[in-house]
N, C-alpha and C positions, 0 to 999 in steps of 0.2 A: 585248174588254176589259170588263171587270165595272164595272159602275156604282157611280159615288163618290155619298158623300153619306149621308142619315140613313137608318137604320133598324129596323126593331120586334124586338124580341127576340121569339123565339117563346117560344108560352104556356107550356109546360114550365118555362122558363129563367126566365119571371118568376116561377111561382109558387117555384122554386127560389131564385132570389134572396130574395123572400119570408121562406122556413124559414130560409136562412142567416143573417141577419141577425136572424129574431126569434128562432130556435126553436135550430137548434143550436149555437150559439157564446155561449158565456156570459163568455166572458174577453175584451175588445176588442182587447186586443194580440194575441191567436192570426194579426189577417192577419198580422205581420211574419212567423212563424213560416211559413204558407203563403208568402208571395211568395220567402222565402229555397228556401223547399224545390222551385217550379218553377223556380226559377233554377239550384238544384243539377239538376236534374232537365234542363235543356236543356242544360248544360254534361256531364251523362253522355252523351244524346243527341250531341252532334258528336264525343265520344271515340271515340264506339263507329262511327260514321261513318271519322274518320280511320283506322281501323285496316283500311280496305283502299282508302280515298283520303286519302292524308298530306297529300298537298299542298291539299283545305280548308280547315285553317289557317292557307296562309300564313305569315306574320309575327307572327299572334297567338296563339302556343300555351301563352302562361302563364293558365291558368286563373286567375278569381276574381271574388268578388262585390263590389260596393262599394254603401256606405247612405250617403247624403247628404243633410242636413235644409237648407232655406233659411229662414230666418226671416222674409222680408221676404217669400217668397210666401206662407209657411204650406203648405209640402211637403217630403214626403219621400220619396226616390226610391228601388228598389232596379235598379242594372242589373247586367247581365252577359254574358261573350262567349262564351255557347255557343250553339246552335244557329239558334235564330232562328224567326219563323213570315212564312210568305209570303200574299199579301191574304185567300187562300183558306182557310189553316189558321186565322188572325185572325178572320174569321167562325165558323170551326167551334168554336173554341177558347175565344174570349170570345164572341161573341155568340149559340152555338149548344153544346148539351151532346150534341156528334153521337155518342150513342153507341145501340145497341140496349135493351133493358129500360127505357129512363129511365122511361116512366110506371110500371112497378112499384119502381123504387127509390123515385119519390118518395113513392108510395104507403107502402110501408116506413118509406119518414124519417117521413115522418107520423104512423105509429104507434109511433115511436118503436123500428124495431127495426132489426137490424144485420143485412146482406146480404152474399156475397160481391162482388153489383155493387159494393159501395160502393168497391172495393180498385180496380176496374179503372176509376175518376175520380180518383185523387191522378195528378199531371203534367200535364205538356201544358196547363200553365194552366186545370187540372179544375173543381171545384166549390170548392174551396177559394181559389180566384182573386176569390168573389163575398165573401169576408168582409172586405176592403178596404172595402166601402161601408161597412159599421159607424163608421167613422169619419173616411169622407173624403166630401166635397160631390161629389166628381167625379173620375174617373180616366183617366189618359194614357196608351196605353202605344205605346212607338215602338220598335220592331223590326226588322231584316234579314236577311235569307240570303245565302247565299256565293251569288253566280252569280246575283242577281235586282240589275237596274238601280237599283231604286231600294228605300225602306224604303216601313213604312206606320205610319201612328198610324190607333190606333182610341182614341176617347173616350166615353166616359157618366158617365153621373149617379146612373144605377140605376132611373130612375124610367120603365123601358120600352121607353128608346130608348135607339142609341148609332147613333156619326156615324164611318165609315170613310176615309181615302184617302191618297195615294199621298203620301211627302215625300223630301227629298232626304236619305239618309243610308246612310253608306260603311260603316262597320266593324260587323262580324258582332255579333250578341244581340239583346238586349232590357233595355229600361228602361222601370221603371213607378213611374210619378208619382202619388203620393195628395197633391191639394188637400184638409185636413184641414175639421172640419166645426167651425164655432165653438166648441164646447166643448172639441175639442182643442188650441184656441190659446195656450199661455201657461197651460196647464191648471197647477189650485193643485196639484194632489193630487200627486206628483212621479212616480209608479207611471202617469200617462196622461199626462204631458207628451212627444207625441211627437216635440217639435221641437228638442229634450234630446240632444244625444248620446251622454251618460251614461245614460240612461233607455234608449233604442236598445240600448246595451253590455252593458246587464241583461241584456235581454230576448234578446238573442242569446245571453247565456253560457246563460241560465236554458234557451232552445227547442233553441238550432242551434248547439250549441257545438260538437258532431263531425260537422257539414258537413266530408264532405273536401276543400274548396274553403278559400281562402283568404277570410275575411270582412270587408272592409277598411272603414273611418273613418276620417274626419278631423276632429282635431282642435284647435281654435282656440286658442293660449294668447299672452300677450303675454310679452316679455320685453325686461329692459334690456342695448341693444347693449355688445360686451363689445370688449377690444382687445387685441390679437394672441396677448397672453401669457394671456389668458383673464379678466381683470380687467373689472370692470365699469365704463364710463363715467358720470364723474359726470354729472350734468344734460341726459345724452340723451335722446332722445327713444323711446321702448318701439316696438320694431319686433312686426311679427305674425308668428309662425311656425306653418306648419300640419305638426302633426304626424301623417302617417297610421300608422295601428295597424291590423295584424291580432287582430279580436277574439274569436276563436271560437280552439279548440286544435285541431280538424279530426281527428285519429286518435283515435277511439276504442279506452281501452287495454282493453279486452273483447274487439276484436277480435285481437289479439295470442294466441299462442299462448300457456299457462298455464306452461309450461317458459321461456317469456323475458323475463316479466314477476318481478322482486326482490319481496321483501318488503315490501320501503321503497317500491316504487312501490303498492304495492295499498292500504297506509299512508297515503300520500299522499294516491290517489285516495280514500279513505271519508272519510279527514278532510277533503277541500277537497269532498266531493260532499253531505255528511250530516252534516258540524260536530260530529263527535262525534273528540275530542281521544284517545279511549284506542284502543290497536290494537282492531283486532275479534279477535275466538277463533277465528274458522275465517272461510275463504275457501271457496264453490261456485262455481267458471269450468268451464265445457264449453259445447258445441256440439252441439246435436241437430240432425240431418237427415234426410230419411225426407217423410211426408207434411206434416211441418208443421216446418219451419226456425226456429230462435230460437237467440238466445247466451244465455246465460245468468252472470249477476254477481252474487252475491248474497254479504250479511257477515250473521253472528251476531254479534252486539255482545258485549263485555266486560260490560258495566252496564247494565242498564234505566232509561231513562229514566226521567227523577220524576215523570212522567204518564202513565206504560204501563198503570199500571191504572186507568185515570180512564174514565171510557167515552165521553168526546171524544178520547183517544189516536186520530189520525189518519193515522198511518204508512203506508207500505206501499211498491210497487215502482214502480220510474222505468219507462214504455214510451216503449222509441225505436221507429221503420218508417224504414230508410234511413239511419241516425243521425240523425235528426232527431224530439226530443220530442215524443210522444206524450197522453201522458199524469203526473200524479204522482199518489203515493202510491194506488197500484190497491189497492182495497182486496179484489178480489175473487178475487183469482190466487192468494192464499193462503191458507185455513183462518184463523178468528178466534185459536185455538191455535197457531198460527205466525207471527201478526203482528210478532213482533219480527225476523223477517227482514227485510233492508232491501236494496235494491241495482238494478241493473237487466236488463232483459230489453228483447232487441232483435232486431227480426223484421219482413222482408219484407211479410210478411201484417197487420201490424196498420194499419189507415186512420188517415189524419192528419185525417181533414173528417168524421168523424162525432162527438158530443159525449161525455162523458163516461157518463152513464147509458148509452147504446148499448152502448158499447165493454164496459161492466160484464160485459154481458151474454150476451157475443160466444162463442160455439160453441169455435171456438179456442182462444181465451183461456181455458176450461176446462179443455181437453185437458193446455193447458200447463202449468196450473195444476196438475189432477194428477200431472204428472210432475218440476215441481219439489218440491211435497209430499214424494212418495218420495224425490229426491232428500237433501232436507232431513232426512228421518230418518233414511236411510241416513248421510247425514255425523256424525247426533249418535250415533249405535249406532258408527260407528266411534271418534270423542271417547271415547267411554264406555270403549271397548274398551281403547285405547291409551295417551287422556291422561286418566286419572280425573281427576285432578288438578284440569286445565284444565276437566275436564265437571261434577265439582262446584260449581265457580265460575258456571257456564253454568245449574245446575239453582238455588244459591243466587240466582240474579236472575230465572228464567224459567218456574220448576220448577210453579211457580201455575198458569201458562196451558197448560201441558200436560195437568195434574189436571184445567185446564177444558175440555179436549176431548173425553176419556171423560166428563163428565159430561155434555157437550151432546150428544154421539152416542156411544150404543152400537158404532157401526163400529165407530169411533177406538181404541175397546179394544184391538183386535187390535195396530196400527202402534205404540201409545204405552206397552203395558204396560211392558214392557222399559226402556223409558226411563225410570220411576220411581225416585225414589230416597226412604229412608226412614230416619229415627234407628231403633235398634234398643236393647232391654235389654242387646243383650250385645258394645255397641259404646259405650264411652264416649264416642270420638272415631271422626266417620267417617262414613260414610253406606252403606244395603246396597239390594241390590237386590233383589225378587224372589227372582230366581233364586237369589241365595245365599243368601237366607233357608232355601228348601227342599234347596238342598246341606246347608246345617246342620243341618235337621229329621231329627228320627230316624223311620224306615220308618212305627212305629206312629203317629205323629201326626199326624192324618187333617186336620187344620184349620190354618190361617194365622191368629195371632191379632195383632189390633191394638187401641191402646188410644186415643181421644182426650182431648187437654187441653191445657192454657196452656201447658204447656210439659214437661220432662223429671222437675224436680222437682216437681211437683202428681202426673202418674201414680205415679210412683215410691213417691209417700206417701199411695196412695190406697187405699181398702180393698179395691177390686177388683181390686187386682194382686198383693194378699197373698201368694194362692194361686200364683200363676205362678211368682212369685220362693221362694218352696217348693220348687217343684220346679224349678225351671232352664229354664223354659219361655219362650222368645224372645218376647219382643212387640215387636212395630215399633208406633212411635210418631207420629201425626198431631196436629202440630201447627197445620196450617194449617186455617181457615173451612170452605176447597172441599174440605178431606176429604171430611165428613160428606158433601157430595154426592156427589161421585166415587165412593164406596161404592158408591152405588148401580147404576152400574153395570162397575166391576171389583169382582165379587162374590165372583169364583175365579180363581187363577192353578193352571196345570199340575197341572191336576185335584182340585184342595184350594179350601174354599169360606173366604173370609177372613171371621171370625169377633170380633164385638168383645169383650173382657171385660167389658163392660158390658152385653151385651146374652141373653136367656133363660138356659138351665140349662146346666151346665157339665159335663162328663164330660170328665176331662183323664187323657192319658198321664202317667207321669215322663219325665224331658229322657232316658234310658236307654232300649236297646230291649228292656226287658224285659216282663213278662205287666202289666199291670193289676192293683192291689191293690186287693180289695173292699172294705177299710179305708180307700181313697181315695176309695170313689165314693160310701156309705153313710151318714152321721154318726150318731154314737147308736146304744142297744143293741136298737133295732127299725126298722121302714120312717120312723115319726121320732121316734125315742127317748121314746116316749111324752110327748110335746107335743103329739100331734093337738088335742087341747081346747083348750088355751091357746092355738095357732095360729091356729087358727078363732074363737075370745072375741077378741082382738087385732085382726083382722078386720073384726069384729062393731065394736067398738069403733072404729075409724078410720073405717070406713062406706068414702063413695065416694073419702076421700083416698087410697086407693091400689086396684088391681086385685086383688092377690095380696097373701099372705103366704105366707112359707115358710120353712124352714130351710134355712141357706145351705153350697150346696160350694165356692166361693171363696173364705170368710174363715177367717183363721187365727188373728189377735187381737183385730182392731174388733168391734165388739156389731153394728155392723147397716152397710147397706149399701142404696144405690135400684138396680136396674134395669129396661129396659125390655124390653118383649116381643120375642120373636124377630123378629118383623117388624113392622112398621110405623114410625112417625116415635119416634124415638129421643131421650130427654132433651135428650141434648144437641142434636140437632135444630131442635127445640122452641124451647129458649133463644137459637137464631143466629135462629128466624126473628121470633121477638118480638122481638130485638135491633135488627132491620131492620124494625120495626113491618109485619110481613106476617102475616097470620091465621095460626095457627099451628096442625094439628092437635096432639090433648094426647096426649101418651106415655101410653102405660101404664106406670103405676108399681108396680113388685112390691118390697117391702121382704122383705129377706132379713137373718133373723140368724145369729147365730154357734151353731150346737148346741152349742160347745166354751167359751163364754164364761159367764163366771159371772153373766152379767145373767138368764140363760134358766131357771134354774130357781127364781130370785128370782123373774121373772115367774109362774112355775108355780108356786110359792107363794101369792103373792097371788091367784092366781086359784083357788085351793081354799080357800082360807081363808075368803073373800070374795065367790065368782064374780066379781063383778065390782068392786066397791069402789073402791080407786087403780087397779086396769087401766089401766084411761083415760087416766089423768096418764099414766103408763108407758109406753104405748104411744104417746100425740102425741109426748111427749119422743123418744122412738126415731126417729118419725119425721122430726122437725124438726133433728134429730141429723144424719140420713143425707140431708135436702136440704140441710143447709149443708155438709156434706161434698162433695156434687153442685155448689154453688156457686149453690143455686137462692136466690131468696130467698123468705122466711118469708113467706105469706098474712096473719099477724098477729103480729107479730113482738113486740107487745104482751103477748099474750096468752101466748108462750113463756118473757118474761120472770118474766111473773105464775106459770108453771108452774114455772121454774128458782125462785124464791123458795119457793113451794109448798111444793113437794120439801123442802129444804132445813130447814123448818121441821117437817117430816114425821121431817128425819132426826134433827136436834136432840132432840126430843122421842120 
């Protein structure tokens, strides 16, 4: 017979204990969660037993857990009647982490990194058994097996030791006792009062809701004796009724086939899981199998939260292992550009006892990761396909964070181009995609163009769209900030390079597929209508306020116009990043006028008359003309008044 009495935990086990308690458990209620999940886990064990000796059970074959607090000791127990551990497994189990690798796992926990050892310590009162110290003085736990004479209690404190031996008890499991540590007595804070049965009720809906076990409490309430017909006695005295509740819902509806699960139930479930009141738009339920097992539950919301773009927005996905809580809001399983999926994922293979940073981090949990992604797209490419409707709803609330995924990574370009959507010149009402942009282009027109601004009427009334709306030339419209980024790199779709109207020299088709008129690409009766001189004195005169001067193929009635270089940071650019007080490189500014406007040979006037004379006046004015047109503002805005007056008295006279 094995000797009773105290003894040392091996060194392994303490420095184990150790980590647990400092290093990876950051939340103190996580042990409820742990003692629930080996309780589930020894009550799978006897199932899986009776199923080729039935008769182990006996008389006690109704599974379930029950949590019971005592106030007057300051404990709370969790037991249950499944399998049991006999003196030997007790030693192995608690007092010993008998398993192979443990010095390199602990090594691992150490450094903070996630192992597949870690999968093979959940159960069997694993490593997760030692986060009970967090906040008990001392633990009891009293146990028996089917066919052994007697039970055992083993007890510690944590502090090294623990004391084993034999006691008198008949019905099969296990009950474990946390003597709680004085701060959890009567604790103020309601979220760590663990001698709360409501506090308990949380924290099982919140961890161990779909234990498939029955999770049981009782409940203390007083009430006034009533009489026969159900009426209340006056002046009786309040009798005590204990009412026990099951508190967990135990069937995870995930697991359920997607064919037998309503509408109204999946409705149900997001609203009571994610407190978001409006249906979702799309539902993802499947089951992957193969090297790496997972369900997968995921909603696209109807509405974005009012903090989705905050960059504390903290969402993300529920991880079960077993149905039992994992983890919340993973922030790593899904692309930053997908954050608004919300829902759960649930797998075998994810560990309950390693911390959150680990898990982030977890091999797996990328794999998965990537394959919900696809998932994910593939559901909105089909939205797109089927319910426009419903997916413009889907892009007016999210359509931001997708434009931020091609701008954060070039991949992304490939998976998200398609899923763009865009206002169009030649869509009042509506939105276009891509691709139907280029179904409406005609053969000749080699370019995508697009135009940024506040909004539909500012392009529309801008001098750089003169031109397009001439000739019937489509421009898709950016109205959002994360345009101007995303340009950068969805440069080209389906072998056309997207082009701004704001940005270098323009050589445009008509909306027709006919030849190119040289009359359209040319202005004036030579290479520039003999303006060379006065374009270059103009120049001369603005100095380094702009890069270029030139005569403009874009405008068709405004006098002048700013663009920027074909490449580099772009006005508007420019202005978002000053906006957001970020150093900003400075656009190249090309002022373009009209050959066709009658301000140009006015200019050419004065500059023969004069060389240089008013030029000057003329020229700033132009210029200060075409950055308020730009929406830039005036460097001296003083100084353009004093010039507006000028003029005027110039003209007078």
């Amino acid at each position: 017979m094995p000797s009773l009495g105290t003894r040392d935990f091996l060194a392994e086990t303490k420095q184990l204990l150790d980590l647990m308690i400092h290093s990876v458990y950051t939340n103190k209620e996580i042990f409820l969660r742990e003692l629930l999940s080996n309780a589930s886990d020894a009550i799978d064990k006897i199932r899986l037993q009776a199923l080729t000796n039935p008769d182990i059970l006996g008389d006690n074959f109704e599974f379930a857990i029950y949590i019971r607090t005592d106030k007057q000791r300051n404990t709370v127990s969790i037991s249950d009647n499944g399998i049991g551990m006999t003196y030997e497994e007790a030693i192995d189990n608690l007092g010993t982490i008998a398993k192979s690798g443990t010095k390199d796992f602990l090594e691992k926990l150490k450094n903070q990194e996630k192992t597949k050892e870690c999968n093979d310590l959940i159960g069997q009162f694993g490593v997760g058994f030692y986060s009970s110290f967090m906040v008990a003085d001392h633990i009891d736990v009293v146990t028996h097996v089917v066919g052994e004479e007697r039970g055992v209690r083993w007890r510690s404190s944590g502090e090294g030791k623990y004391s084993i031996e034999y006691v008198e008890k008949s019905e099969r499991g296990t009950t474990v006792t946390l003597t709680l540590k004085e701060e959890y007595r009567q604790q103020a804070k309601p979220e760590e009062d663990f001698l709360n049965p409501y506090t308990l009720q949380n924290l099982v809906k919140r961890y161990s809701d779909y234990i498939r076990y029955p999770i049981k409490m009782d409940f203390i309430k007083e009430e006034n004796p009533k009489n026969k017909d159900g009426t209340i006695i006056e002046n009786g005295q309040t009798e005590t009724i204990i009412d026990t509740r099951i508190v967990n819902s135990m069937k995870p509806i995930w697991e359920r086939r997607s064919k037998e699960i309503k509408k109204e139930e999946y409705f149900q479930f997001y609203k009571h899981v994610f407190h978001d009141w409006n249906e979702p738009l799309d539902v993802i339920h499947f089951k992957a199998e193969g090297k790496i097992e997972y369900i997968a539950f995921l909603f696209i919301p109807t509405y974005a939260p009012m903090d989705f773009y905050s960059p504390t927005y903290q969402k993300g996905i529920k991880l079960y292992s077993r149905n039992v809580f994992v983890l919340d809001n993973c922030q790593s399983l899904l692309p930053q550009h997908l954050k608004f999926v919300t829902g759960v994922v649930e797998s075998p293979d994810f560990s309950l006892n390693i911390s959150r940073e680990i898990l982030q981090h977890d091999t797996q949990l990328k794999l998965i990761g990537k394959h919900l992604e696809k998932k994910t797209i593939e559901a909105l490419k089909k939205m797109l396909q089927k319910e426009r409707t419903q997916y413009e709803r889907f892009w007016d609330a999210f359509g931001k964070a997708l434009k931020g995924g091609i701008y954060m990574e070039y991949k992304n370009k490939e998976s998200l181009q398609d899923l763009m959507l865009f206002s169009s010149s030649q869509m009042k009402e509506g939105l276009t995609t891509l691709k139907e942009y280029l179904e409406r282009a005609p053969e000749n027109q080699k370019e995508i163009y697009y135009a940024t601004g506040r909004d539909r009427d500012s392009i529309e009334h801008s001098p750089q769209f003169e031109v397009f709306k001439y000739k019937n030339i489509e421009v898709l419209y950016f109205f959002d900030k994360i345009d101007e980024f995303m340009i950068r790199n969805l440069d080209e779709y389906g072998g056309r390079k997207l082009r701004s109207i704001r940005r270098g020299d323009l050589t445009l088709h008509d909306s027709t597929k006919g030849e190119v008129k040289e009359s359209d690409q040319k202005p004036g009766d030579d290479t520039n209508g003999g303006f060379d001189d006065v374009i270059k004195a103009i120049k001369l005169q603005l100095g380094s306020k702009v890069d270029e001067v030139r005569l403009s193929k874009r405008l068709k009635t405004s006098a002048v116009c700013l663009v920027s270089d074909e490449t580099g940071t772009s006005i508007n650019m420019e202005m978002l990043l000053r906006g957001t007080s970020q150093r900003a490189p400075r656009a190249k500014r090309i002022l373009e006028i009209n050959p066709d406007h009658r301000i140009l040979p006015i200019l050419k006037g004065i500059y023969q008359r004069s060389k240089n004379g008013d030029l000057k006046l003329y020229s700033e004015l132009l210029l200060s003309q075409a950055l308020l047109i730009e929406g830039t503002e005036l460097e001296n805005p003083i100084e353009f008044a004093n010039q507006l007056s000028e003029l005027m008295v110039k003209i007078t006279n």
